[in-house]
C-alpha positions as CSV (number, residue, x, y, z in Angstrom):
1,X,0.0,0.0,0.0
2,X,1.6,3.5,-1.1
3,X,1.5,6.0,1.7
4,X,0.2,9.6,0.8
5,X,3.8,11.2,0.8
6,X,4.7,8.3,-1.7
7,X,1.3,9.1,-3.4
8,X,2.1,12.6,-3.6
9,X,5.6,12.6,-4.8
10,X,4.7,10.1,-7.8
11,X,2.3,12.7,-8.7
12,X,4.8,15.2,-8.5
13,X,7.2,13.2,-10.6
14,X,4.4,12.6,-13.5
15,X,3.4,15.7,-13.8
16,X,6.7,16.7,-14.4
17,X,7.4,14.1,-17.0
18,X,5.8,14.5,-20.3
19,X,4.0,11.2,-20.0
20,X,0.4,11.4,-20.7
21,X,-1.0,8.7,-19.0
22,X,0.4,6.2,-16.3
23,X,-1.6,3.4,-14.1
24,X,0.2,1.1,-11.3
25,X,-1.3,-1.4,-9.3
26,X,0.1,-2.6,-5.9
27,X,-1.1,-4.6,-3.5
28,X,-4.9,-4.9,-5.2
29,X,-4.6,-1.2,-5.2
30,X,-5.1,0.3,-8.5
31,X,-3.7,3.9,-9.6
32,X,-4.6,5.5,-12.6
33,X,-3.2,8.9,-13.6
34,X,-4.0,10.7,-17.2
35,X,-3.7,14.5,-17.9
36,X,-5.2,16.5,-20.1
37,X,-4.4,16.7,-23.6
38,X,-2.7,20.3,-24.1
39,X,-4.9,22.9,-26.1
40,X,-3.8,23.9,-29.3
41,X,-3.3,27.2,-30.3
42,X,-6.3,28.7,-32.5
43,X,-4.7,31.9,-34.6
44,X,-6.5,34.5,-36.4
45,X,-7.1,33.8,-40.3
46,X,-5.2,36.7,-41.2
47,X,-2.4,34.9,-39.1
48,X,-3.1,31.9,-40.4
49,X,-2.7,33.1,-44.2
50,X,0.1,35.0,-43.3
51,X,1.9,31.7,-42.2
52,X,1.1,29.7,-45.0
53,X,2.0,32.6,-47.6
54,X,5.6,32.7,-45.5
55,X,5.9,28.4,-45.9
56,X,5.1,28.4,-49.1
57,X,7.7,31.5,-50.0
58,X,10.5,29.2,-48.2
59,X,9.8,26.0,-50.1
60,X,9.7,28.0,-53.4
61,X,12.9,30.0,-52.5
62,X,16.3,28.2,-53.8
63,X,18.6,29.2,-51.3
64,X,22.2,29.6,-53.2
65,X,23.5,30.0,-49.1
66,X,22.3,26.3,-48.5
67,X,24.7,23.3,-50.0
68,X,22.9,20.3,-50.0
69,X,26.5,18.6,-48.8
70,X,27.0,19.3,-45.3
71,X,23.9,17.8,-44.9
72,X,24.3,14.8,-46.7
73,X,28.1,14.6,-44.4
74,X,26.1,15.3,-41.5
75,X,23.7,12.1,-41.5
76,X,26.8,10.2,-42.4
77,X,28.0,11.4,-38.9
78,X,25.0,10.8,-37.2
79,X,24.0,7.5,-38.4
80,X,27.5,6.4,-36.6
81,X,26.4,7.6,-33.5
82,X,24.8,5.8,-31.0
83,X,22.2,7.0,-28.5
84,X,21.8,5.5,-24.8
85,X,18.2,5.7,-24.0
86,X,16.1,6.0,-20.4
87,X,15.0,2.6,-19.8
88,X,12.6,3.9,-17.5
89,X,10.6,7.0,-16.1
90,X,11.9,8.7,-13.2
91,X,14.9,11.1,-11.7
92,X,17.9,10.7,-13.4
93,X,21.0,10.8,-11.4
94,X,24.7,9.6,-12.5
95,X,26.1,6.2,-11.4
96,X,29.3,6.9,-9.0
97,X,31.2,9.3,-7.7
98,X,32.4,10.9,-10.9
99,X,29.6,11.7,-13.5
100,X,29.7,10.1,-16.9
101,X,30.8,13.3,-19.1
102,X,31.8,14.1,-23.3
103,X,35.5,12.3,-24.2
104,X,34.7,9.5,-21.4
105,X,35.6,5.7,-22.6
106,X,32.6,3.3,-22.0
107,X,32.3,-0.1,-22.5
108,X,29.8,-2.8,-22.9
109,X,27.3,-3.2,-19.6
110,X,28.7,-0.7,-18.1
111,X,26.4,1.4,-15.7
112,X,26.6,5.3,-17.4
113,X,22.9,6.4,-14.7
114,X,20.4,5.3,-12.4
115,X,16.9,6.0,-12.9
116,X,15.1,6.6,-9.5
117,X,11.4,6.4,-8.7
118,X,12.2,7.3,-5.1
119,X,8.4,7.1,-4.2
120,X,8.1,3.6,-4.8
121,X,11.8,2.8,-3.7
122,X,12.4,1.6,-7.5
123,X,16.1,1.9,-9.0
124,X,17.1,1.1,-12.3
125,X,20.6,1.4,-14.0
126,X,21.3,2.4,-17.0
127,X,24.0,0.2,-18.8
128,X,25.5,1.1,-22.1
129,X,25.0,-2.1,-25.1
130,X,28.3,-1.0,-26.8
131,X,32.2,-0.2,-26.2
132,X,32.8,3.5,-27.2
133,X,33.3,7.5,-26.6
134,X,30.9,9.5,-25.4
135,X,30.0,12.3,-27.4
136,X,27.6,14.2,-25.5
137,X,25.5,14.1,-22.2
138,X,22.2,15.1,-23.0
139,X,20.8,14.9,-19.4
140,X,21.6,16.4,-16.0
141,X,21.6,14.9,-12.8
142,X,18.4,15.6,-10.7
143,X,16.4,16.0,-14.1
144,X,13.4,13.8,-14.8
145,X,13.1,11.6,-17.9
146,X,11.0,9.7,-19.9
147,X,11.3,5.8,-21.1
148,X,12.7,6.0,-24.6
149,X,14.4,9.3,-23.7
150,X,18.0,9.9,-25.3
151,X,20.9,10.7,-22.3
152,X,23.9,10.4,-24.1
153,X,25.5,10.3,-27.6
154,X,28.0,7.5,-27.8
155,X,30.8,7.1,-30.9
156,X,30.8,3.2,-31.1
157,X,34.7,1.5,-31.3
């Protein structure tokens, strides 16, 4: 049975996260959360003309500034890349003493975070699935993430 500060502070936690919807059951208890779907922005026609008359100017425009081959060099790059995501929803903090950080070696099933769920006394680490550089940390400690969510940009060996 959750006590109300638990309660509380998983409600906290959701509302924070940009999950929509989330039910847990515990001990024949049965907890279902769901917010609001977020209102969408009505403009004015003469906005709405305005915006469509600006799109459409962009996609007719050829822009000589534009090469199309940094881009083409730039999925290359990315598509080496690998991205270590949240296996979980909660409070992200980093495994350790000294925080996982850009230039740092990893390897294989190593533990790079911990997601916390402190509420519900729930821990889960976050392992990276290959050997490799990190590239970039994408998260800070103390911040709350999704499942699925991208922490950290990894340059495979």
């Amino acid at each position: 049975m959750l006590k109300m500060l638990e309660l509380r502070e998983l409600i906290k936690l959701i509302d924070r996260s940009s999950t929509q919807e989330f039910t847990l059951t515990n001990g024949g208890v049965r907890i279902s959360m769901k917010k609001p779907l977020p209102k969408v922005a009505e403009y004015p026609q003469e906005v709405q003309t305005a915006l469509n008359e600006a799109a459409a100017a962009v996609e007719a425009a050829d822009s000589p500034f534009m090469p199309a081959e940094p881009a083409e060099k730039d999925e290359e790059k990315n598509s080496s890349l690998h991205t270590i995501v949240s296996s979980c929803l909660g409070v992200f903090s980093f495994s350790g003493t000294e925080p996982v950080k850009a230039g740092d070696k990893i390897r294989s099933n190593s533990v790079v975070g911990i997601c916390k769920v402190e509420a519900l006394k729930l821990f889960q680490e976050i392992t990276s699935d290959v050997n490799g550089t990190i590239v970039e940390v994408l998260v800070q400690e103390g911040q709350v993430v999704d499942y699925g969510e991208p922490l950290f940009i990894v340059k495979p060996e």
